[in-house]
NUBALO-615302 format. One line per field, with one value per atom (N, C-alpha, C, O, CB): atom name; x, y, z. Coordinates in nm, 2 decimals. Glycine has a CB too. Layout:
N
site <- c(CA, ...)
u <- c(X, ...)
v <- c(Y, ...)
w <- c(Z, ...)
//
This chain:
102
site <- c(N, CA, C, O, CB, N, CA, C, O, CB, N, CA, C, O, CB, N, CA, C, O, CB, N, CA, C, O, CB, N, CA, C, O, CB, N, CA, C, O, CB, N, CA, C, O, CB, N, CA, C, O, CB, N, CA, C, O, CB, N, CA, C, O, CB, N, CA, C, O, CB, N, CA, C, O, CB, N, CA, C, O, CB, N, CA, C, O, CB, N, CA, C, O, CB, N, CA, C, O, CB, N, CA, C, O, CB, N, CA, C, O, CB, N, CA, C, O, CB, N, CA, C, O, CB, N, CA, C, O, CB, N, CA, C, O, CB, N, CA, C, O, CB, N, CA, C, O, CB, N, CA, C, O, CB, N, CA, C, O, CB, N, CA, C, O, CB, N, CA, C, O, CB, N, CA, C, O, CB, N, CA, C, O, CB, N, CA, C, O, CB, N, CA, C, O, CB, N, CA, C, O, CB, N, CA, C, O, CB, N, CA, C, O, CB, N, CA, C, O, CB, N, CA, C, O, CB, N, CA, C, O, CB, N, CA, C, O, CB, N, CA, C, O, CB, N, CA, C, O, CB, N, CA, C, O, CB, N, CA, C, O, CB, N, CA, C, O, CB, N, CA, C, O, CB, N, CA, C, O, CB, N, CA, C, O, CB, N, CA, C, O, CB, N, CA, C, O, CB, N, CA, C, O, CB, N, CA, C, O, CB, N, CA, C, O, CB, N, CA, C, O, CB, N, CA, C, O, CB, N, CA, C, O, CB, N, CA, C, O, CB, N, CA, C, O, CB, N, CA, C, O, CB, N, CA, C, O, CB, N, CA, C, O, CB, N, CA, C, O, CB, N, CA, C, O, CB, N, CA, C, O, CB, N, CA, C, O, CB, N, CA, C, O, CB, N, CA, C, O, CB, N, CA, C, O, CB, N, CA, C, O, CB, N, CA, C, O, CB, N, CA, C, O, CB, N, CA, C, O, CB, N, CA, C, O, CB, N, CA, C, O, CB, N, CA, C, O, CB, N, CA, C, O, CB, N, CA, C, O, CB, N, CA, C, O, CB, N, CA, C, O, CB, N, CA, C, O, CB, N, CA, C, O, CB, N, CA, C, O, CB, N, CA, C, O, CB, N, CA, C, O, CB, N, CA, C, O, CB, N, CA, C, O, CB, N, CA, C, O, CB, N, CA, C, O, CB, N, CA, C, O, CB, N, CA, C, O, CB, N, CA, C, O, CB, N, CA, C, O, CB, N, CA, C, O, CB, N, CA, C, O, CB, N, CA, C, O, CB, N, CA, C, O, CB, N, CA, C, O, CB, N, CA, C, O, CB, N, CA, C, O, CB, N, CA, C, O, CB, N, CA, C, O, CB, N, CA, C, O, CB)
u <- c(15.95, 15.96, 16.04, 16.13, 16.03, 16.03, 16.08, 16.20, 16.17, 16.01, 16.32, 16.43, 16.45, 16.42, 16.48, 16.49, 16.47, 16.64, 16.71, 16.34, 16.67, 16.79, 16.81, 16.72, 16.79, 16.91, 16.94, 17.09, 17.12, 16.96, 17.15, 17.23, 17.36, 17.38, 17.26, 17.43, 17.56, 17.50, 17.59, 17.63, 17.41, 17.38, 17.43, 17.47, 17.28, 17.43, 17.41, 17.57, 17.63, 17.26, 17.61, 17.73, 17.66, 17.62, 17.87, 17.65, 17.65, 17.71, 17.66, 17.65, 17.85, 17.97, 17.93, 17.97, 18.08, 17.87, 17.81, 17.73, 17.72, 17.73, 17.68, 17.59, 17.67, 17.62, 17.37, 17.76, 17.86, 17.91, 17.97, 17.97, 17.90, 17.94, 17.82, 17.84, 18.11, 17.70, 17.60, 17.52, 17.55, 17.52, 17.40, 17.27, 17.15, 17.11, 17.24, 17.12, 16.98, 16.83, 16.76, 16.99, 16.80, 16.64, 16.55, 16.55, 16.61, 16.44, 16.32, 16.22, 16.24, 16.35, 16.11, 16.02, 15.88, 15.83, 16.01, 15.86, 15.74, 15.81, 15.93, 15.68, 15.78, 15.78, 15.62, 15.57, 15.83, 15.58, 15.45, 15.50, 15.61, 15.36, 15.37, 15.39, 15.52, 15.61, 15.23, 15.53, 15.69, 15.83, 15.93, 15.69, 15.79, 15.92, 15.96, 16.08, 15.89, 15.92, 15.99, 16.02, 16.12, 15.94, 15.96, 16.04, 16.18, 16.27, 15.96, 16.19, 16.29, 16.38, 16.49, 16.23, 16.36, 16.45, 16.53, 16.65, 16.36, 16.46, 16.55, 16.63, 16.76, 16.46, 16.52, 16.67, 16.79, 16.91, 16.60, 16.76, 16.89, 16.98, 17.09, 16.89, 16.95, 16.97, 17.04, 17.14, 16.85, 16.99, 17.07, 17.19, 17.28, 17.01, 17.17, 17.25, 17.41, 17.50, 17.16, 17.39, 17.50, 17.48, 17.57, 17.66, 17.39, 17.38, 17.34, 17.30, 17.24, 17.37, 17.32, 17.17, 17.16, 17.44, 17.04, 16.93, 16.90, 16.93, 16.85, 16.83, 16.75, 16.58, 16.55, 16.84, 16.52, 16.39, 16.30, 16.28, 16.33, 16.22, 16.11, 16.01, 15.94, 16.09, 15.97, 15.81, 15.74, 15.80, 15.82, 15.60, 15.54, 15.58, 15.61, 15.37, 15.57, 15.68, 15.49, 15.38, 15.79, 15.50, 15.41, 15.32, 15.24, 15.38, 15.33, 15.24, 15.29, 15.41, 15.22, 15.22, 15.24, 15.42, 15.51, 15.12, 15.41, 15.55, 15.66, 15.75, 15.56, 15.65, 15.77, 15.82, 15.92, 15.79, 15.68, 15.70, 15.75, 15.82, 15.52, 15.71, 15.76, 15.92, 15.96, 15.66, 15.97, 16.05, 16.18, 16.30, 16.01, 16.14, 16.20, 16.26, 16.36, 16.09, 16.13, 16.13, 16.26, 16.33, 15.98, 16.24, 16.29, 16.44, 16.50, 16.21, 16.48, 16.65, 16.72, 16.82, 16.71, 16.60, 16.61, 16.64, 16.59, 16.47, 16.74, 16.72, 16.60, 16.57, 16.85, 16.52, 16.38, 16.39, 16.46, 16.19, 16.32, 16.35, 16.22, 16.17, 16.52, 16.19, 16.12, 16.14, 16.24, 16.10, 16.04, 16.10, 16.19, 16.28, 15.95, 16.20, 16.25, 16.38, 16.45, 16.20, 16.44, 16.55, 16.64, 16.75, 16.53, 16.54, 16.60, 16.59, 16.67, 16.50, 16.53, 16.57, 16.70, 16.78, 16.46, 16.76, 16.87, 16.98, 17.06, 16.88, 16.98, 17.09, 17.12, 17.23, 17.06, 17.01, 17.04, 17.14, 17.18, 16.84, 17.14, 17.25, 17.15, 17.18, 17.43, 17.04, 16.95, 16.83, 16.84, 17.00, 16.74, 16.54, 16.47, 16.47, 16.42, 16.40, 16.31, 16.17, 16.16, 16.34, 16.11, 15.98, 15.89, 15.89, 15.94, 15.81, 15.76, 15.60, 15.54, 15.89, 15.56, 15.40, 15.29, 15.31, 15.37, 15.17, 15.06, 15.00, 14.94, 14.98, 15.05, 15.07, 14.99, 15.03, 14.96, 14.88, 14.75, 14.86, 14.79, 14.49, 14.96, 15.05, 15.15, 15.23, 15.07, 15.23, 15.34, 15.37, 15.49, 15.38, 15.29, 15.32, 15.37, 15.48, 15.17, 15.26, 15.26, 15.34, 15.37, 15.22, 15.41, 15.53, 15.66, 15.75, 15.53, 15.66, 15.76, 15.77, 15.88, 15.73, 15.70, 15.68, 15.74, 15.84, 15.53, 15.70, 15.69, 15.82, 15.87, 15.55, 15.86, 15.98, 16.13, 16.24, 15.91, 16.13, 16.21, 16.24, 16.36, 16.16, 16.17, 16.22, 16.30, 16.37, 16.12, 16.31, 16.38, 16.51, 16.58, 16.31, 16.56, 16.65, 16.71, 16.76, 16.59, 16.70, 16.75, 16.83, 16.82, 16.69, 16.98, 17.06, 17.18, 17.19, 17.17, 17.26, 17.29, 17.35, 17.39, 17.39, 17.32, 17.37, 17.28, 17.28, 17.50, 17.20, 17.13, 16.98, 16.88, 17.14)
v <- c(9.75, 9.80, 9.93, 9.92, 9.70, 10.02, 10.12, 10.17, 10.19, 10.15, 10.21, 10.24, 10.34, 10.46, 10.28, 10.29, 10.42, 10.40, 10.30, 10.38, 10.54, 10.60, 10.63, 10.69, 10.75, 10.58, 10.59, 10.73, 10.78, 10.45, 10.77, 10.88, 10.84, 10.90, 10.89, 10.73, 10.69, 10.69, 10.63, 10.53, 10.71, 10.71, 10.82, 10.82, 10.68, 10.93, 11.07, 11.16, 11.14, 11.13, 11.26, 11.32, 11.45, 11.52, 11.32, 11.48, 11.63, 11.74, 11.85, 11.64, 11.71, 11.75, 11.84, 11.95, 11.64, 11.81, 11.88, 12.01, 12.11, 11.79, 11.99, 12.14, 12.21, 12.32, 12.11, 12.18, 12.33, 12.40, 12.37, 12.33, 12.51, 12.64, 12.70, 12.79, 12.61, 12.64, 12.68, 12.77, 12.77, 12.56, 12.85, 12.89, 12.82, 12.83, 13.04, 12.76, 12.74, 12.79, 12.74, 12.67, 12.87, 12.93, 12.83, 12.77, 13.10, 12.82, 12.74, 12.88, 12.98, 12.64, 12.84, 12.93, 12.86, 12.75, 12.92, 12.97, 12.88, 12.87, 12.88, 12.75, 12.85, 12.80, 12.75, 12.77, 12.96, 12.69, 12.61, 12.47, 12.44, 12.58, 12.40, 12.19, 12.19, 12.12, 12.04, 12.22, 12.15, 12.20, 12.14, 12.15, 12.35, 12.45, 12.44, 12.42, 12.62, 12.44, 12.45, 12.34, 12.34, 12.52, 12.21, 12.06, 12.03, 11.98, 12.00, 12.07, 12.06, 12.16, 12.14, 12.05, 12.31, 12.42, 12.36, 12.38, 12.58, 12.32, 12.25, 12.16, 12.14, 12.18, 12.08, 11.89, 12.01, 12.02, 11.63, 12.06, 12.14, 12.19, 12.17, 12.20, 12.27, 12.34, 12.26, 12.31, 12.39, 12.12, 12.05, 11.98, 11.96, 11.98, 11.96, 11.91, 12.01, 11.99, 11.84, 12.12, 12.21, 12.25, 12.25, 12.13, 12.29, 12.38, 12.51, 12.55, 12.31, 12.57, 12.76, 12.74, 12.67, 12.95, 12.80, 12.79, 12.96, 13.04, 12.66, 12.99, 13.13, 13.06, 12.97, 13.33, 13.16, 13.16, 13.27, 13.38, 13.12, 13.25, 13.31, 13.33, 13.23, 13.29, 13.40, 13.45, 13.56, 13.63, 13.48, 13.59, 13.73, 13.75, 13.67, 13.76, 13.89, 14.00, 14.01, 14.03, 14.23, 13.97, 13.99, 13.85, 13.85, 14.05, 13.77, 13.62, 13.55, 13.57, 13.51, 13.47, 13.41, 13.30, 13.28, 13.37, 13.26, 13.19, 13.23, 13.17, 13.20, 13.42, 13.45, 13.50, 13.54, 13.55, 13.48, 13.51, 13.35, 13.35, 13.56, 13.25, 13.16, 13.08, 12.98, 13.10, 13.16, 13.14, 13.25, 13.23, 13.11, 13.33, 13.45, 13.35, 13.29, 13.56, 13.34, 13.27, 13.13, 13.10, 13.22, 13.08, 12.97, 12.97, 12.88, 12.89, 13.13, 13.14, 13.18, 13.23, 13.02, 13.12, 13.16, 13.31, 13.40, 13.14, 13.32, 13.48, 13.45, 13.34, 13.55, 13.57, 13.54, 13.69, 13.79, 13.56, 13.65, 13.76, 13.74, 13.63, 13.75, 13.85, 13.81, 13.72, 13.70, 13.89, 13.67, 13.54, 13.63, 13.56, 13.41, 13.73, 13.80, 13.78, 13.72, 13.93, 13.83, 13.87, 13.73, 13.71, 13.94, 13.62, 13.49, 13.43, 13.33, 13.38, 13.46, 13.39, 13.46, 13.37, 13.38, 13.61, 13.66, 13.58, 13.51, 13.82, 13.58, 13.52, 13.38, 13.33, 13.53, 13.32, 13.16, 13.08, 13.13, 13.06, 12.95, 12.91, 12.77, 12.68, 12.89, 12.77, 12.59, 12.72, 12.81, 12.37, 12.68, 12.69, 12.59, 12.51, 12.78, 12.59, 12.48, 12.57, 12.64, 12.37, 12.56, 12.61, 12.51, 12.39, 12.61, 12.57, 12.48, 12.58, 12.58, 12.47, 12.65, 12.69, 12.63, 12.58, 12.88, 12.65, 12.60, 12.63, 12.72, 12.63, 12.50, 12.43, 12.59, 12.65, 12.22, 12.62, 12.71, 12.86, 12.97, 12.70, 12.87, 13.05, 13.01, 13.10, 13.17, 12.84, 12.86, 12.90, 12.90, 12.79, 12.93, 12.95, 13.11, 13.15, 12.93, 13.21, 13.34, 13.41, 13.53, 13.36, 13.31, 13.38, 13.33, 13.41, 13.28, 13.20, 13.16, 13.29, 13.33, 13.01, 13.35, 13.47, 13.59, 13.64, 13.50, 13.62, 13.75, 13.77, 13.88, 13.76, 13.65, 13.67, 13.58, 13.62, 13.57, 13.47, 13.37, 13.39, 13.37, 13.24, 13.41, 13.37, 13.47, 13.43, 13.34, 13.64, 13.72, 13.72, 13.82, 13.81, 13.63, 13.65, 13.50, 13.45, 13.70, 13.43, 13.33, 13.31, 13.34, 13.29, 13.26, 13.30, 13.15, 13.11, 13.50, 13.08, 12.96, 12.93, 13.00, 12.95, 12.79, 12.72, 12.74, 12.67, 12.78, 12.83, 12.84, 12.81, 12.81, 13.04)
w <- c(15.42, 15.55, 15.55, 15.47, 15.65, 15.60, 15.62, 15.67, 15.79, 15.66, 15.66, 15.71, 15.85, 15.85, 15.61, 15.91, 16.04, 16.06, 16.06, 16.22, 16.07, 16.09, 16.26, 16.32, 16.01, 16.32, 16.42, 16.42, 16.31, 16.45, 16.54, 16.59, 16.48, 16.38, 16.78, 16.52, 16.43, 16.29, 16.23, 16.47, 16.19, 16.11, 16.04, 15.93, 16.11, 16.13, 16.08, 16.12, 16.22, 16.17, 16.03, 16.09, 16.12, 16.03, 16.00, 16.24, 16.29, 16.29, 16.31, 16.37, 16.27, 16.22, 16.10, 16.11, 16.19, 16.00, 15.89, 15.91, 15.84, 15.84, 16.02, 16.03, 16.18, 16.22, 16.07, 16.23, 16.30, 16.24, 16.14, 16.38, 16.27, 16.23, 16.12, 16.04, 16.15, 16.13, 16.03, 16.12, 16.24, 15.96, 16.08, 16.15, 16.09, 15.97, 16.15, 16.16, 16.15, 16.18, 16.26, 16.19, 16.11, 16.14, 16.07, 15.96, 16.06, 16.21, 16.25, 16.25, 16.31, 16.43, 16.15, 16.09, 16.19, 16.18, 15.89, 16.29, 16.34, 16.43, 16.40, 16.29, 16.56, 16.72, 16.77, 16.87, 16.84, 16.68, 16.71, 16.78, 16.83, 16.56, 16.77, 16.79, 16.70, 16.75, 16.68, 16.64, 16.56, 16.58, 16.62, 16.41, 16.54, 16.57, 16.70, 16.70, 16.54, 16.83, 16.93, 16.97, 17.03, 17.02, 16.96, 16.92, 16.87, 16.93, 16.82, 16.77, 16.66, 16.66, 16.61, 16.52, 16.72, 16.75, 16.91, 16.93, 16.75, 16.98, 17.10, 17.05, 17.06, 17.22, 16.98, 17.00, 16.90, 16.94, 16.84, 16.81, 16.78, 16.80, 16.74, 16.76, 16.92, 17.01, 17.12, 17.17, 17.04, 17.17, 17.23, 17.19, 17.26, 17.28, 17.06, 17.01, 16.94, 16.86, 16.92, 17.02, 17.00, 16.85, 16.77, 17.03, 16.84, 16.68, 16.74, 16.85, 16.53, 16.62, 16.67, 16.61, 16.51, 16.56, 16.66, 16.62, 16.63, 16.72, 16.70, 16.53, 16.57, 16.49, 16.41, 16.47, 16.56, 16.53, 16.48, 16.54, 16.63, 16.34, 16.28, 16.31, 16.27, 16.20, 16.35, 16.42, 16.37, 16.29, 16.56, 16.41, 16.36, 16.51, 16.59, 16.30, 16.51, 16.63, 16.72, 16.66, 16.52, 16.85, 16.88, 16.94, 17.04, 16.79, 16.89, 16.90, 16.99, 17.01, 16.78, 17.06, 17.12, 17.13, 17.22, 17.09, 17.01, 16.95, 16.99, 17.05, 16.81, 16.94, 16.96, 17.13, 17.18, 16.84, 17.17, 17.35, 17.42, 17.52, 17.43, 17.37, 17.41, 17.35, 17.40, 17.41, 17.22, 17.20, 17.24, 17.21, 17.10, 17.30, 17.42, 17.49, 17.48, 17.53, 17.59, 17.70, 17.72, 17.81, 17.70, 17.59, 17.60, 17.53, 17.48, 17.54, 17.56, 17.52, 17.41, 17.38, 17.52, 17.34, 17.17, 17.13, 17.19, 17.10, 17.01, 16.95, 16.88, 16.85, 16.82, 16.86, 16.78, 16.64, 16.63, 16.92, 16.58, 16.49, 16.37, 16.36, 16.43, 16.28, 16.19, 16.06, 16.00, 16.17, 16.04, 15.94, 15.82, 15.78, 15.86, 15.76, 15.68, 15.72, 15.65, 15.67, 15.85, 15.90, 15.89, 15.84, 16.05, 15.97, 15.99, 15.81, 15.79, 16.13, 15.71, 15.61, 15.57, 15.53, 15.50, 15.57, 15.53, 15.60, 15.54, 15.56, 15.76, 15.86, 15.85, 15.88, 16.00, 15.81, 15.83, 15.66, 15.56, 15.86, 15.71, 15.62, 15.60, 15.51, 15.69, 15.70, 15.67, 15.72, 15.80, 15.81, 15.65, 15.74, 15.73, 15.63, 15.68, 15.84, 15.84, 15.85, 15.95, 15.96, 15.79, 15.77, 15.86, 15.85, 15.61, 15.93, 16.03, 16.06, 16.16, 16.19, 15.95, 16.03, 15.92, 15.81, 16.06, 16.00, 15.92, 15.76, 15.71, 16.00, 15.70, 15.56, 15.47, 15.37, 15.54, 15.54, 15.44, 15.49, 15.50, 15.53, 15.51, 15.49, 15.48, 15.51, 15.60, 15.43, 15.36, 15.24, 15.21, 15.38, 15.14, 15.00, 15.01, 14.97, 14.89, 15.08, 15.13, 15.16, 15.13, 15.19, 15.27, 15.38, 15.28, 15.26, 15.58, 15.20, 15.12, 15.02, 15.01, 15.06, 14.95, 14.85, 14.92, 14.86, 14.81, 15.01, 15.08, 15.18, 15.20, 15.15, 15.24, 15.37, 15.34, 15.39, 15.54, 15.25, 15.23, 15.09, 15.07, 15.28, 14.96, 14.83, 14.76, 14.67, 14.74, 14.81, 14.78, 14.85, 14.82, 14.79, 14.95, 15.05, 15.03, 15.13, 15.20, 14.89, 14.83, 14.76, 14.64, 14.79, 14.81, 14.68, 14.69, 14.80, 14.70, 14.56, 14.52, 14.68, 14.77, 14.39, 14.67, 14.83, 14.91, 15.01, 14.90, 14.90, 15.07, 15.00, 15.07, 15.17)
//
């Protein structure tokens, strides 16, 4: 059977004072950048400049920025866009802006 983690499971305490960039403001990214977000974490968001994503991740309060910018700023990413341009965007926006700990 499967283990499911409940709230007291987890210390949150661990990620204040961190940034978190959420790659994607799609079905997942703007899901998972809110409960973040509610949960009193700093969240910024990776987007292409222009799309839809990053208009609704405006909208919705968020700093938005290019995923380049948000892989330099952040301290956690969550890669959140569609599976067939993560190898790409991982090469090109996130693996040069990689360094121990992050």
């Amino acid at each position: 059977m499967a283990k499911v983690y409940y709230e007291k499971d987890a210390d949150i305490s661990l990620l204040k004072g961190k940034t978190i960039g959420v790659i994607g403001y799609g079905n997942q990214g703007h899901a998972q950048a809110q409960n973040l977000r509610d949960s009193g974490l700093k969240v910024k968001i990776g987007e292409l400049k222009g799309t839809v994503g990053w208009e609704k991740a405006k909208e919705a309060g968020f700093e938005v920025n290019e995923n380049e910018k948000i892989a330099q700023e952040a301290d956690i990413l969550q890669v959140l866009i569609p599976d067939e341009y993560q190898a790409q965007m991982y090469k090109s926006d996130i693996a040069p802006y990689l360094k121990e700990g992050k």
